[in-house]
C-alpha positions as CSV (number, residue, x, y, z in Angstrom):
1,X,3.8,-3.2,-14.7
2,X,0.5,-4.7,-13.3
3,X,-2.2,-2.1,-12.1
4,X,-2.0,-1.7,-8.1
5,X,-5.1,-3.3,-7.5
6,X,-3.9,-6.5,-9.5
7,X,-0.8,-6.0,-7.1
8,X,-3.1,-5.7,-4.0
9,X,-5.3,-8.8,-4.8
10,X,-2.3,-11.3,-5.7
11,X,-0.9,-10.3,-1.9
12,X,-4.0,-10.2,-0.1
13,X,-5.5,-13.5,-1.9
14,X,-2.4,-15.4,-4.3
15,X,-0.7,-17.1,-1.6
16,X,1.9,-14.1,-0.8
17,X,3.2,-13.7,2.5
18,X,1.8,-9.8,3.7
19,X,4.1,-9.0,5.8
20,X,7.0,-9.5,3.2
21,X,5.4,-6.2,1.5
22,X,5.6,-2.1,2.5
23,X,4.0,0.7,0.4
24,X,5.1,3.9,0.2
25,X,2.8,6.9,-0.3
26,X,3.4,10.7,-0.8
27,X,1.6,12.6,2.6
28,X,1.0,16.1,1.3
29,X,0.9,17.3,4.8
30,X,4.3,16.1,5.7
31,X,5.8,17.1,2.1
32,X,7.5,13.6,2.3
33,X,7.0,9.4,1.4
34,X,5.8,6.9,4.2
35,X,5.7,3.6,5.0
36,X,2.9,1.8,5.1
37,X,3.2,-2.0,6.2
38,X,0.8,-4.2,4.3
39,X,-0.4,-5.8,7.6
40,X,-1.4,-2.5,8.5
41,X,-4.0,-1.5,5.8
42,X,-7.9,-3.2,6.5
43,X,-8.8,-3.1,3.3
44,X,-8.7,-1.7,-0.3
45,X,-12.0,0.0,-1.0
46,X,-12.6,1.6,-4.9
47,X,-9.4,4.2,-5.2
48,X,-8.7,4.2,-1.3
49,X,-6.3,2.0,1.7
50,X,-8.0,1.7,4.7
51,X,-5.7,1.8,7.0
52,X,-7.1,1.9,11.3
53,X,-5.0,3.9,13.7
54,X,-6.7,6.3,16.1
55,X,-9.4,6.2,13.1
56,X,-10.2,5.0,10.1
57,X,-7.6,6.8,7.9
58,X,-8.0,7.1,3.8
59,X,-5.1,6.8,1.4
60,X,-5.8,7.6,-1.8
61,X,-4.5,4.5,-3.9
62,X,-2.9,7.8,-6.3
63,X,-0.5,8.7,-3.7
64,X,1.3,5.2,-3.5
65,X,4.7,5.3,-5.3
66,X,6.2,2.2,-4.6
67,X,5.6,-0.9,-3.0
68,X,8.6,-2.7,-1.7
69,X,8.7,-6.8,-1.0
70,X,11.6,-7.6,1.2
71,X,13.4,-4.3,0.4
72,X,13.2,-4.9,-3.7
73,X,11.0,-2.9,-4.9
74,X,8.3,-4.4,-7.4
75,X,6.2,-1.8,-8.0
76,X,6.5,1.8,-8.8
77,X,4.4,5.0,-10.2
């Protein structure tokens, strides 16, 4: 299975359709996985998501465990 990066770049910039694709990351607060649309996240920056909502808000890239496109999943830790 490709590196998440490689999976990142071939959305963001191989001609894939974004919104097709939703991550799924492990919040430690919550104890539980969430969804995280790709539309949503700014930018990919060394080993973090940037994703905006109230603030700028930092997902570490080693809490994503799957990455869904159109419900299949095509990536997973």
């Amino acid at each position: 299975m490709q590196p998440l990066r490689e999976l990142i770049s071939k959305i963001r910039f191989g001609g894939e359709t974004p919104s097709d694709y939703v991550f799924y990351y492990e919040d430690r607060k919550l104890n539980k996985l969430l969804e995280l649309k790709f539309t949503d996240i700014t930018r990919a920056e060394n080993i973090f998501l940037v994703v905006m909502r109230e603030k700028e808000t930092y997902i570490p890239m080693h809490r994503v465990r799957e990455v869904r496109k159109k419900g299949i999943v095509v990536w997973k830790r």
